[in-house]
ROVOPA-628012 format. One line per 4 residues: number of its first residue (from 1); for each residue x, y, z of N, C-alpha, C, O, CB. Coordinates in steps of 0.2 Angstrom, whole numbers, plus 2048, in hexadecimal, padded with zeros to 3 digits. Atoms other than C-alpha are relative to their C-alpha. Glycine has a CB too. Layout:
BEGIN
NUM) X/Y/Z/X/Y/Z/X/Y/Z/X/Y/Z/X/Y/Z; ... $
***
This chain:
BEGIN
1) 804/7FA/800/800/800/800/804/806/800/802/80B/7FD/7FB/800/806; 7FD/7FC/800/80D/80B/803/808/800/7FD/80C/804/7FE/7FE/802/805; 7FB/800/804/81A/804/7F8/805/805/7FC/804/805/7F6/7FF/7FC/7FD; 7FC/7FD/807/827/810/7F0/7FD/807/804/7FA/80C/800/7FE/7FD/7F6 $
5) 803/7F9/7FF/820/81F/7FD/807/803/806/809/800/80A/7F7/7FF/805; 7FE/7FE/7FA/82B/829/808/7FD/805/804/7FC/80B/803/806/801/7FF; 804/7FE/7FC/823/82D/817/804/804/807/809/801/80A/7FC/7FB/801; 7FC/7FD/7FA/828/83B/827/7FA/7FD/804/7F5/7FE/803/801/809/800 $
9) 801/800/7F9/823/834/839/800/803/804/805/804/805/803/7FE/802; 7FE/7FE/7FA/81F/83D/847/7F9/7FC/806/7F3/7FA/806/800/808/7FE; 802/804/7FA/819/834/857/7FF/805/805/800/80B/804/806/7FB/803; 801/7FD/7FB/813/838/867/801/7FF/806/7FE/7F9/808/7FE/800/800 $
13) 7FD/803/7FB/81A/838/878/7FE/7FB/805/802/7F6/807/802/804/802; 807/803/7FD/80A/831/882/7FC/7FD/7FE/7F8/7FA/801/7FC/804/801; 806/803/804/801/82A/875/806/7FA/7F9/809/7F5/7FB/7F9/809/7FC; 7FB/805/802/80B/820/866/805/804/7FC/806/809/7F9/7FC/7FB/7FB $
17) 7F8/7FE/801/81D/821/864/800/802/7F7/7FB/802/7F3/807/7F9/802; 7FE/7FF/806/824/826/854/803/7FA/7FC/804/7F9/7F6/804/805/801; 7FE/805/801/82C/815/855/7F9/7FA/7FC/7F9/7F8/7F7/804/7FD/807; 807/803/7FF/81C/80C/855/7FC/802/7F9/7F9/7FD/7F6/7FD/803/807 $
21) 803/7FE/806/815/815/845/806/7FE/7FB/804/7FA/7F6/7FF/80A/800; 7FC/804/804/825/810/83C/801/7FA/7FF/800/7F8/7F9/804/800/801; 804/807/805/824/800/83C/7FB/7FE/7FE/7FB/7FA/7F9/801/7FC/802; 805/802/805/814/7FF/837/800/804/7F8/7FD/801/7F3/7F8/801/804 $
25) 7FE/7FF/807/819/80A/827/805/7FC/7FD/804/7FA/7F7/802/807/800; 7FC/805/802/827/800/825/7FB/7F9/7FD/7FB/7F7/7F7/805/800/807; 802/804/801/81E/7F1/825/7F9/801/7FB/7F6/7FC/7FA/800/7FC/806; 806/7FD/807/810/7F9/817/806/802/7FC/804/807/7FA/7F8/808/802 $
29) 7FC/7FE/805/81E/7FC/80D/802/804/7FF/803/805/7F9/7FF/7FF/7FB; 7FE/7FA/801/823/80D/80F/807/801/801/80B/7FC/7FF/7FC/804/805; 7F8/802/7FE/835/813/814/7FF/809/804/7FD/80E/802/808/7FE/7F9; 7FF/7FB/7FB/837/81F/822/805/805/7FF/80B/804/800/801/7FE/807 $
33) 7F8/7FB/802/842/82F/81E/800/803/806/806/804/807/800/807/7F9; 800/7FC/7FC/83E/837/82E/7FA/801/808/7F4/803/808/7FF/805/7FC; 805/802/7FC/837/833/840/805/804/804/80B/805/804/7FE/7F9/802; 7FE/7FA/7FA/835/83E/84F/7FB/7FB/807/7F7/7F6/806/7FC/80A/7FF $
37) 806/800/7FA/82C/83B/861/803/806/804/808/807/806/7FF/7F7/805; 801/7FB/7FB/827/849/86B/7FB/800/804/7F6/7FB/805/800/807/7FD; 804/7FD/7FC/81E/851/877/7FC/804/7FD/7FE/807/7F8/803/804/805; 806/7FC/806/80E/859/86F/7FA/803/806/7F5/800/808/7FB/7F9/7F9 $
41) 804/7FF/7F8/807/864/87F/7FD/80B/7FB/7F9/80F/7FF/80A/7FE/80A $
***
C-alpha cells in the first residue's frame, strides 16, 4: 500500500511513539526518511 512512498514520522510522547508508527509504515512498505517523538502539550 505504501510501496515506493517516503514518509515523515512524528510520534507522541504519551500516546504512540514515533517508533511504533514506524514500524507499522515500514512493514506497509513505506521507508521512513524522518522520525521524531515529542511532547505535544
Amino acid at each position: 500500500m505504501l510501496s515506493g512512498k517516503k514518509v515523515a514520522v512524528f510520534g507522541e510522547r504519551d500516546d504512540v511513539s514515533g517508533l511504533a508508527v514506524r514500524k507499522c509504515i515500514e512493514a506497509a512498505g513505506g521507508e521512513v526518511v524522518y522520525e521524531a517523538t515529542s511532547c505535544f502539550v
